[in-house]
C-alpha positions as CSV (number, residue, x, y, z in Angstrom):
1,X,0.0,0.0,0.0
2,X,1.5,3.8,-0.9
3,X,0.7,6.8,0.6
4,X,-2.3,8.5,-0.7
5,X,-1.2,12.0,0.4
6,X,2.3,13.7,-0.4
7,X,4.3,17.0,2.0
8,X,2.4,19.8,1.9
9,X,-1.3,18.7,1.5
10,X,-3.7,20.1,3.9
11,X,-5.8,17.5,5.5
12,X,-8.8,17.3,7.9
13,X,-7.8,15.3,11.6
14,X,-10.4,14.0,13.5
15,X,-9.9,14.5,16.7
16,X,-10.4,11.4,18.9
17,X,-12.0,11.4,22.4
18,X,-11.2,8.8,25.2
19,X,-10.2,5.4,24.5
20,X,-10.4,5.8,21.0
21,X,-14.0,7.6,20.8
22,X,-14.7,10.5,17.5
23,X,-15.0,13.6,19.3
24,X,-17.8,16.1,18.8
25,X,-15.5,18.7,17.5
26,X,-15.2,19.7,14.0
27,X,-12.2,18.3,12.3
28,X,-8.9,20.7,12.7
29,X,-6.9,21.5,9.6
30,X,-3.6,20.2,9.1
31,X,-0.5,20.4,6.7
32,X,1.2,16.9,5.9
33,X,5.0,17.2,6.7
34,X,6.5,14.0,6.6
35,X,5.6,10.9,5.1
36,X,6.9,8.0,7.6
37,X,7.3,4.5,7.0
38,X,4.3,1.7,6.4
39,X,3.4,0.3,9.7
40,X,3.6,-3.7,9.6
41,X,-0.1,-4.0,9.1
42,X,0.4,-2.0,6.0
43,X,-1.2,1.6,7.0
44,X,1.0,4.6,5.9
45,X,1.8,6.9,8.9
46,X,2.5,10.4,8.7
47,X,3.3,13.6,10.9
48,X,0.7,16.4,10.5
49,X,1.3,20.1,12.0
50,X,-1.3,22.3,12.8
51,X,-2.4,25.2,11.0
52,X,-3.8,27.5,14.1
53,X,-2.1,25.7,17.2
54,X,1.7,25.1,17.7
55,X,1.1,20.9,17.7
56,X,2.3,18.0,15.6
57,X,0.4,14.5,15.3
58,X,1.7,11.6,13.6
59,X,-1.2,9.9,12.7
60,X,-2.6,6.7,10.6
61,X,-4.2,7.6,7.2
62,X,-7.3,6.3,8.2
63,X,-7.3,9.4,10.9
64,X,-7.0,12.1,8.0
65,X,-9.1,13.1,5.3
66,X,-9.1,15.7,2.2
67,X,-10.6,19.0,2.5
68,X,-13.5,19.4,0.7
């Protein structure tokens, strides 16, 4: 499996809630700024910044989404 998204691309993150939960929040936008390797159950990871707070996430693909 490849990555979908490549450095630069603003995504949507879902924030998750406790133990794994969606939260209620709208999605936060986020730039892509590193694509990391392919975890061994073959989903591509990568690390996200924020766009209005001073945070970084690396995250699973299926956590991110394209802006619509």
């Amino acid at each position: 499996m490849a990555h979908n998204y490549a450095i630069d691309d603003d995504v949507h993150h879902l924030r998750q809630g406790p133990q794994g939960r969606a939260g209620i929040q709208q999605p936060s936008v986020y730039t892509i700024i590193t694509c990391l390797p392919i975890e061994a159950d073959g989903r591509p990871r990568y690390r996200i910044k924020s766009k209005t707070e001073n945070v970084e996430r690396v995250v699973t693909e299926d956590q991110i989404s394209r802006l619509a």
